[in-house]
DRENDO-1510 file (C-alpha; in Angstrom, 1 decimal, always signed):
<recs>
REC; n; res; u; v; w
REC; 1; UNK; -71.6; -48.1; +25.2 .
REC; 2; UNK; -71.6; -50.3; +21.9 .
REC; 3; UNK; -71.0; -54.1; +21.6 .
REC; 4; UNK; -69.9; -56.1; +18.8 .
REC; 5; UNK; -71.1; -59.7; +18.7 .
REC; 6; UNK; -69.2; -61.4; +15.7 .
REC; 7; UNK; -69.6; -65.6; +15.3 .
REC; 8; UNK; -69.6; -68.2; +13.1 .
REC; 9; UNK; -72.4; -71.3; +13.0 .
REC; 10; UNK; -72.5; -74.3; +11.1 .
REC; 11; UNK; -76.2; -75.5; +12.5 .
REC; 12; UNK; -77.4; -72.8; +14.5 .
REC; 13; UNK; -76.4; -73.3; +18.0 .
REC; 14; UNK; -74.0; -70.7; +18.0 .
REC; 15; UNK; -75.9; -68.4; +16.4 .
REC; 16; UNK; -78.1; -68.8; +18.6 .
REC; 17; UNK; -76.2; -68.3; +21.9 .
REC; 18; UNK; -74.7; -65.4; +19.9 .
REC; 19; UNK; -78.2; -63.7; +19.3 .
REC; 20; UNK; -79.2; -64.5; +22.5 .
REC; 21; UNK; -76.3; -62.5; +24.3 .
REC; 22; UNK; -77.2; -59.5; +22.1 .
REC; 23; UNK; -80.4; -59.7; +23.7 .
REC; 24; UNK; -79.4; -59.3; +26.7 .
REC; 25; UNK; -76.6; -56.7; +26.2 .
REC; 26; UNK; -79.6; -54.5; +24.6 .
REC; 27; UNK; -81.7; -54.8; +27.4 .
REC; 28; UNK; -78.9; -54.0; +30.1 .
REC; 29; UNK; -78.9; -50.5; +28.1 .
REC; 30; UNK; -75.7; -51.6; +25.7 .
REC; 31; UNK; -76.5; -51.4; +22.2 .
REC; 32; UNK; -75.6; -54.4; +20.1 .
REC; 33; UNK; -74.3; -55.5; +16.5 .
REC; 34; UNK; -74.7; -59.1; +15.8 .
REC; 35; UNK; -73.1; -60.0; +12.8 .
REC; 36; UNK; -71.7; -63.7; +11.0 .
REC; 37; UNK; -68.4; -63.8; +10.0 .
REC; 38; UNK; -69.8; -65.1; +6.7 .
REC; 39; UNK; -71.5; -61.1; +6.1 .
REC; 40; UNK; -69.6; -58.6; +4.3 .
REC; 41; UNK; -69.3; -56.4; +6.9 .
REC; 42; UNK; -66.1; -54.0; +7.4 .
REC; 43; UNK; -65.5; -53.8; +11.2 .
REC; 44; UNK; -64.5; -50.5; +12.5 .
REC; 45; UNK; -62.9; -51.0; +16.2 .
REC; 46; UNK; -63.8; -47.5; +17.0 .
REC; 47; UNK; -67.5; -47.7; +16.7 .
REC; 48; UNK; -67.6; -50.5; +19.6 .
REC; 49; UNK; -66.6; -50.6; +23.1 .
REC; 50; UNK; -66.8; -54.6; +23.7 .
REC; 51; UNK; -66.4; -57.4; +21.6 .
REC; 52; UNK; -68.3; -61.0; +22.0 .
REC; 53; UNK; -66.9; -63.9; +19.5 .
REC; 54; UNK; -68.1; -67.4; +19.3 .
REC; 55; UNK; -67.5; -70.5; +17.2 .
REC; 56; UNK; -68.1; -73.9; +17.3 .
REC; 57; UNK; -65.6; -76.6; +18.9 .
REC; 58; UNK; -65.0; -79.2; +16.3 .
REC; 59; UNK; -63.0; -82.4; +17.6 .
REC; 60; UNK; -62.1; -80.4; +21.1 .
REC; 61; UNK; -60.8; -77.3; +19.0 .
REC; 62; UNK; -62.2; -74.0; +17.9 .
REC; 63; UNK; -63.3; -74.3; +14.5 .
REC; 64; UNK; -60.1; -73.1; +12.4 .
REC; 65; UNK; -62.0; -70.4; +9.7 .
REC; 66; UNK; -62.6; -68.8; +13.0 .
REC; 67; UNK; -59.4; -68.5; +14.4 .
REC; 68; UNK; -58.4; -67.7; +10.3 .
REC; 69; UNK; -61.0; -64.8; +10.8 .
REC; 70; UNK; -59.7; -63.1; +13.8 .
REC; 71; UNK; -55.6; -63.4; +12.1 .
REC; 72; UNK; -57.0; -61.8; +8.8 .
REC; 73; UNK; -59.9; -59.4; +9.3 .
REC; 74; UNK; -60.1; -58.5; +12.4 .
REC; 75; UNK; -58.4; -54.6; +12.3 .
REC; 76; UNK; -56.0; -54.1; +15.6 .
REC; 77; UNK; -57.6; -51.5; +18.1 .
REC; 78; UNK; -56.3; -48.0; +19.2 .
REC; 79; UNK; -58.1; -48.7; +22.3 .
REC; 80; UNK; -57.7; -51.7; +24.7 .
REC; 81; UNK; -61.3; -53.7; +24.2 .
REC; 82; UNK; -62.4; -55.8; +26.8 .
REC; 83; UNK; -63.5; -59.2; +24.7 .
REC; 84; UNK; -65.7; -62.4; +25.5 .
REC; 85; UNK; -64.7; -65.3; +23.7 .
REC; 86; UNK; -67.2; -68.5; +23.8 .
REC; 87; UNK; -67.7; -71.8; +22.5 .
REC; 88; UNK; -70.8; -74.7; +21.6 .
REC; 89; UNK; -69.8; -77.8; +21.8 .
REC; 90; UNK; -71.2; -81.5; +22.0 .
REC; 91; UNK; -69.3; -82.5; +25.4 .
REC; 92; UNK; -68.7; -80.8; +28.5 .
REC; 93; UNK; -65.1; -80.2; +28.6 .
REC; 94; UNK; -63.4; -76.8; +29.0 .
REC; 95; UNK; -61.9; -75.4; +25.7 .
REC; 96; UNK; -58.5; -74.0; +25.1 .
REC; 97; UNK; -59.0; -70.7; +24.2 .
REC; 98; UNK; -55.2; -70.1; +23.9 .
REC; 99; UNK; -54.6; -69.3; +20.2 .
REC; 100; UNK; -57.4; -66.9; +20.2 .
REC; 101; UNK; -56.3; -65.1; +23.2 .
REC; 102; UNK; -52.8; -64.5; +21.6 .
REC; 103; UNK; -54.3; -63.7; +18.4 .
REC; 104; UNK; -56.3; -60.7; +20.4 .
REC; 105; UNK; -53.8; -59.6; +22.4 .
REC; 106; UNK; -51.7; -58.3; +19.6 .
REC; 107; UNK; -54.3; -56.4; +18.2 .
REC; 108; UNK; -55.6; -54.9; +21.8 .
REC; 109; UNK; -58.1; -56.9; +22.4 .
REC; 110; UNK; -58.3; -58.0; +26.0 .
REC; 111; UNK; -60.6; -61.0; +27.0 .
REC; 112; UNK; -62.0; -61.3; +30.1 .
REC; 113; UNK; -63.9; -63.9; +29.8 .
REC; 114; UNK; -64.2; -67.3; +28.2 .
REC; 115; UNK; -66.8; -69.9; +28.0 .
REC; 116; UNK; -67.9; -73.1; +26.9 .
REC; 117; UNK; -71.9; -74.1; +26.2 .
REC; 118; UNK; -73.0; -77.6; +26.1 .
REC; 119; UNK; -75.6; -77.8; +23.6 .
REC; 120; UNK; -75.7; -81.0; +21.1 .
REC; 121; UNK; -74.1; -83.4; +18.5 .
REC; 122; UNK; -74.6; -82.3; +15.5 .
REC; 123; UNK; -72.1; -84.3; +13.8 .
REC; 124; UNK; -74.8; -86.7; +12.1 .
REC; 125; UNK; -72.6; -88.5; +9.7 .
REC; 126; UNK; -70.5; -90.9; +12.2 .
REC; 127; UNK; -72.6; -93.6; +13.3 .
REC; 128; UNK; -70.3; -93.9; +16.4 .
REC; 129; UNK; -71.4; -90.5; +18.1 .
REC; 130; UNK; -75.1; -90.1; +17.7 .
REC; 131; UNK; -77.5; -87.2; +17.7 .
REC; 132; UNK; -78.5; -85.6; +20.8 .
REC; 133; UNK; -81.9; -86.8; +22.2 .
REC; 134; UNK; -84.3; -83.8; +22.1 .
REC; 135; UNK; -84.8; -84.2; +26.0 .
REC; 136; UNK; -81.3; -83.7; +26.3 .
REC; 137; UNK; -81.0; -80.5; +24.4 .
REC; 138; UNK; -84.1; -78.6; +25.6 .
REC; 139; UNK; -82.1; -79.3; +29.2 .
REC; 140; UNK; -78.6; -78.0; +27.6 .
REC; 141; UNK; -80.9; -75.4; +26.4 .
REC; 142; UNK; -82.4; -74.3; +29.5 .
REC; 143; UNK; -79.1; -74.6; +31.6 .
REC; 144; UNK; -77.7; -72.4; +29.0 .
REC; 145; UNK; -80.1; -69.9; +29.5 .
REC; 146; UNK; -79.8; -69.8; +33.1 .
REC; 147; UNK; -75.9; -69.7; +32.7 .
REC; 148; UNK; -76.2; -66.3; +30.2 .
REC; 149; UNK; -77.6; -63.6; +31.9 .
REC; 150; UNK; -75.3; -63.8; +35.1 .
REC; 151; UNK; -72.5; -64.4; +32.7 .
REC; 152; UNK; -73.0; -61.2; +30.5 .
REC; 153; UNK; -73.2; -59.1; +33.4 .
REC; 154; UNK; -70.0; -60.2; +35.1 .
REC; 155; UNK; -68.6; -59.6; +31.8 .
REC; 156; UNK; -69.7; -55.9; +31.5 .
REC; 157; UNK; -69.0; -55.4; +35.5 .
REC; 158; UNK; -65.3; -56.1; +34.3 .
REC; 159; UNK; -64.8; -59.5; +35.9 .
REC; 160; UNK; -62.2; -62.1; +34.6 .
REC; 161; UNK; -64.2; -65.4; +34.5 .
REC; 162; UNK; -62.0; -67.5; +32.5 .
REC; 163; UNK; -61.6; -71.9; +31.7 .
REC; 164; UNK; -58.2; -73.2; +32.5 .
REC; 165; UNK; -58.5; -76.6; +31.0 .
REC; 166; UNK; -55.2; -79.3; +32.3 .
REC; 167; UNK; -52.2; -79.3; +30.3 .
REC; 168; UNK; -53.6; -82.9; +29.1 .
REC; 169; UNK; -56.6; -81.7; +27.7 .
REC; 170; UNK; -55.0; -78.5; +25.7 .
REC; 171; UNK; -52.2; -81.0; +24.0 .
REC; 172; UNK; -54.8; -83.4; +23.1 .
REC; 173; UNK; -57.2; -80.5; +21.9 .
REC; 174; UNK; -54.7; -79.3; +19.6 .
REC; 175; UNK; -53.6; -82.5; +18.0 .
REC; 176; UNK; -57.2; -83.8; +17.7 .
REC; 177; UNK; -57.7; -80.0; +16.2 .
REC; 178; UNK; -54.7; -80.3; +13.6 .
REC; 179; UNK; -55.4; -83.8; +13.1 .
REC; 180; UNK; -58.5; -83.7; +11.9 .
REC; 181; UNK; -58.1; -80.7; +9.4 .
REC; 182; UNK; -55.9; -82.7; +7.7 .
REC; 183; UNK; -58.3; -85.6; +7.4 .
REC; 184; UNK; -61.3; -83.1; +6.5 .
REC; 185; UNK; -60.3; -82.8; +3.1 .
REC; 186; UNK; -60.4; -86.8; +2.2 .
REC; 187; UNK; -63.5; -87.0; +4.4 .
REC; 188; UNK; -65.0; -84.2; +2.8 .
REC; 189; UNK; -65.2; -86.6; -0.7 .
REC; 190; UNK; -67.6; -89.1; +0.7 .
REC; 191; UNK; -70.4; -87.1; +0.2 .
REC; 192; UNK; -73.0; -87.6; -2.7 .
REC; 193; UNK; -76.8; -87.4; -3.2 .
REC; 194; UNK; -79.5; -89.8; -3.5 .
REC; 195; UNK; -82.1; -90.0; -5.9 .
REC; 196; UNK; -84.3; -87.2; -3.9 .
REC; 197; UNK; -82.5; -84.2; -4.9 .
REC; 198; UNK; -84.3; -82.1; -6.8 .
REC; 199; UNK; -80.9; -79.7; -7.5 .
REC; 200; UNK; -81.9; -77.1; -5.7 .
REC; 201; UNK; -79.0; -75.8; -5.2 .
REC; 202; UNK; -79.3; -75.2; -1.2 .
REC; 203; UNK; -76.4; -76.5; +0.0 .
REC; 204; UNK; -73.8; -74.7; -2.4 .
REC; 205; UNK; -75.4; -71.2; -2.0 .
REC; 206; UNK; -75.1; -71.9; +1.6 .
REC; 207; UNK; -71.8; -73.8; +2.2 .
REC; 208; UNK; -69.3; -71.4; +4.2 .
REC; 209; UNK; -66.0; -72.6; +2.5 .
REC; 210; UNK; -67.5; -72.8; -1.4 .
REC; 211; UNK; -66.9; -76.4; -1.5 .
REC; 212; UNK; -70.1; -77.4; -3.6 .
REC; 213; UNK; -70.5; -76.2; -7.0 .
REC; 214; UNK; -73.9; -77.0; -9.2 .
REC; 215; UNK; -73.1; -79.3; -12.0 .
REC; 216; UNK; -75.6; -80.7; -14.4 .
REC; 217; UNK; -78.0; -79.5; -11.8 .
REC; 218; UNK; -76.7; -81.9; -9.3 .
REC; 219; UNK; -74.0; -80.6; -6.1 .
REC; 220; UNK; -70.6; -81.8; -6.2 .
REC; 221; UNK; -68.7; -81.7; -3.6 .
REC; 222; UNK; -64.5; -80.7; -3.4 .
REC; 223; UNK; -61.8; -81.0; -1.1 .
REC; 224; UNK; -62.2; -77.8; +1.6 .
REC; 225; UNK; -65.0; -79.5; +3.2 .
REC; 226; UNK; -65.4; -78.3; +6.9 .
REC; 227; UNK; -67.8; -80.4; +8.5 .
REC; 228; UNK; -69.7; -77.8; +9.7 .
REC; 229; UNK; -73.0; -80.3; +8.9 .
REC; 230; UNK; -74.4; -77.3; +7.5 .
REC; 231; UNK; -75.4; -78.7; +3.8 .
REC; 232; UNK; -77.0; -82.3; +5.2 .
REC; 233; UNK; -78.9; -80.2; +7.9 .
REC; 234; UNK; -80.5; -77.1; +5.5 .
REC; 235; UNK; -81.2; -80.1; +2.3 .
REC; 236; UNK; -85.2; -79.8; +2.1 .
REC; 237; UNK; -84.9; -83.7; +1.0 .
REC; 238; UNK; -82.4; -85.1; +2.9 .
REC; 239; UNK; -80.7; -86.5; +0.3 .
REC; 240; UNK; -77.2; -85.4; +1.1 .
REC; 241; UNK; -75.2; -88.8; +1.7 .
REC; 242; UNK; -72.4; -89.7; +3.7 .
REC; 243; UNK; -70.7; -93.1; +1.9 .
REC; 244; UNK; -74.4; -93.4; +0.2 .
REC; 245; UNK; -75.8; -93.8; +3.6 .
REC; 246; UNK; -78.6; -91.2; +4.7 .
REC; 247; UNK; -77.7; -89.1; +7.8 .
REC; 248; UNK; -80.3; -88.0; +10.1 .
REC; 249; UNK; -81.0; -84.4; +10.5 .
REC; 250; UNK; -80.0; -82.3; +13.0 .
REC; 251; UNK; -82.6; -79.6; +14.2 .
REC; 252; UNK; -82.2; -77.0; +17.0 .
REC; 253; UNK; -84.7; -76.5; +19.2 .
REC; 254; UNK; -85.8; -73.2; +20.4 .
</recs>
């Protein structure tokens, strides 16, 4: 049997759980692809048996690219595909994994299990919601671990293992979702740089949407901005700012 592991990852977390699944699917004897939705790669739903997605949950919601993902380039299956969908998140709350589940059903893909992993804040610029002491992710860590194993083999045993969040929590996941796409964009121009940039040019190769662009050797930054974190987190100066005011940086441990 083959398994596709397809994800997206602004920091690292998810990539990490992602990679870490992989792991485990190759040494239960099922030979795994783990690949960002950010590569060029062409799926082909016949060369894989299962199928393992993960994303981030930004504001209670699966981040939207994601979801855009699955709609536009994921091909629909001859074959019914048993799927794992998962999330990383800063809080502990179920997720609503509703969209993505109808999105997958119309193109055969059947998911059996779904998942949320507590792992960090990463969302460094809001002074209100803090990072994540490092004693409190090398314990989200370690539960995490624990949790995977047992997880991936009830998914390949067949077994439905899914969340069923209240009716509460998926109307306010949604309109804190759709909410806050909309206020991304206005958000996304109160970044700058301080004098400590050096113009590497870092954060535009690296920015998933194509939001920075190199100008007189300095970033500028546009209006698709995602808030993924990713550009503050990968600057080798920290001198990405947020209203002119430097963000601590957010670094996974492993």
């Amino acid at each position: 049997m083959k398994a596709l592991i397809l994800y997206f990852s602004g920091t690292g977390n998810t990539e990490y759980v992602a990679k870490k699944i992989g792991s485990i699917m190759n040494d239960s004897g099922i030979k795994s692809e783990v690949h960002s939705i950010e590569e060029k790669y062409k799926i082909n739903p016949n060369a894989f048996d299962l199928l393992i997605l993960g994303c981030p949950k930004y504001y209670e919601y699966p981040v939207l690219d994601f979801i855009g993902y699955l709609k536009k380039k994921l091909p629909k299956s001859d074959k019914i595909i048993p799927t794992m969908v998962f999330c990383t998140q800063a809080a502990y709350l179920e997720t609503d994994f509703g969209k993505i589940e109808r999105i997958l059903k119309r193109k055969n893909y059947k998911v059996t299990v779904t998942k949320s992993f507590q792992i960090a804040n990463n969302m460094v610029i809001f002074k209100a919601f803090p990072l994540t002491d490092k004693e409190k992710i090398q314990a989200n860590l370690e539960k995490l671990n624990r949790e995977l194993e047992p997880l991936v083999q009830e998914f390949l045993n067949g077994k439905e293992m899914k969340e069923s969040p209240r009716i509460f929590f998926r109307v306010v996941s949604h309109l804190s979702g759709v909410v806050f796409t909309k206020l991304f964009p206005i958000f996304g121009m109160k970044y700058s740089v301080s004098k400590q940039c050096t113009g590497c040019g870092a954060c535009a190769k690296k920015c998933p949407r194509k939001n920075i662009i190199m100008q007189g050797g300095k970033p500028r930054f546009g209006r698709k901005c995602l808030f993924c974190m990713r550009c503050i987190n990968i600057c080798p100066k920290n001198a990405i700012l947020y209203k002119k005011r430097v963000c601590e940086q957010y670094k996974r441990l492993k």
